[in-house]
C-alpha positions as semicolon CSV with decimal commas, in nm:
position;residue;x (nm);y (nm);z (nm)
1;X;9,253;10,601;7,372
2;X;9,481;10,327;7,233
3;X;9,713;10,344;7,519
4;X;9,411;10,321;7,793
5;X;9,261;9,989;7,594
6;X;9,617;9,853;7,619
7;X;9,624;9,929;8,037
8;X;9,258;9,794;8,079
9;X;9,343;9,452;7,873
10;X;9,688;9,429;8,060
11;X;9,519;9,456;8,381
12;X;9,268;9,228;8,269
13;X;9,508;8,979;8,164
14;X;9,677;9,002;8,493
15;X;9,380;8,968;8,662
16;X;9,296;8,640;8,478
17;X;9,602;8,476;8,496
18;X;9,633;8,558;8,900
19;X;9,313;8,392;8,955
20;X;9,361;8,106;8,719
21;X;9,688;8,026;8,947
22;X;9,494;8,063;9,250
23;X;9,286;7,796;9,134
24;X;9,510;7,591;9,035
25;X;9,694;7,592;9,341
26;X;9,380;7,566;9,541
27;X;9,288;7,194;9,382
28;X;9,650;7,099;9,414
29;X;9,722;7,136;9,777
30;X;9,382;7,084;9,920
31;X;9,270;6,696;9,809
32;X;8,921;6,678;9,985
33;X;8,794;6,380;10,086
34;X;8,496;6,243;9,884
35;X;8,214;6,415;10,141
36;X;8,384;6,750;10,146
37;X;8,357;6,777;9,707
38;X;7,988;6,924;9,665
39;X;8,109;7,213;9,943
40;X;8,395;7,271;9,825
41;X;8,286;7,283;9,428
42;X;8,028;7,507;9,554
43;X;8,228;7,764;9,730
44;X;8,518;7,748;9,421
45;X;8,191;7,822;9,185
46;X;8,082;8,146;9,402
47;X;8,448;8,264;9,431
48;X;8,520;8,257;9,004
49;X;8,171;8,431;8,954
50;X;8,272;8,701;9,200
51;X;8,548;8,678;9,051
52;X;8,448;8,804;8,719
53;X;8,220;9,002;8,826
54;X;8,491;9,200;9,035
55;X;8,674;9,219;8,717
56;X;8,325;9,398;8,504
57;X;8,315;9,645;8,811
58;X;8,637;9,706;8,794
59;X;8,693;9,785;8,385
60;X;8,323;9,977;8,427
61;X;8,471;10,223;8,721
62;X;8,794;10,257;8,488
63;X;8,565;10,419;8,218
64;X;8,446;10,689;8,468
């Protein structure tokens, strides 16, 4: 059991940190102009909340 909670929070982790770069690098290259913000802040806003909610499905399917 120990050794599965350690794979799931790894993978987690992983999972995190990936998509913490991604944003990161996605706000440093691409310097919108001041009409393309409110788009652009939208989309980033649905992309982390599927992002997280990838990651729920994901540690729920490992548990079955």
């Amino acid at each position: 059991m120990e050794k599965d909670y350690l794979r799931i929070s790894s993978t987690v982790l992983v999972s995190l940190l990936f998509g913490l770069a991604l944003v990161l690098v996605n706000s440093w290259f691409n310097q919108p102009g001041v009409e393309e913000v409110v788009p652009r802040s939208t989309y980033l806003m649905v992309m982390i909340a599927l992002f997280f909610i990838d990651t729920v499905a994901f540690i729920f399917m490992q548990l079955y």
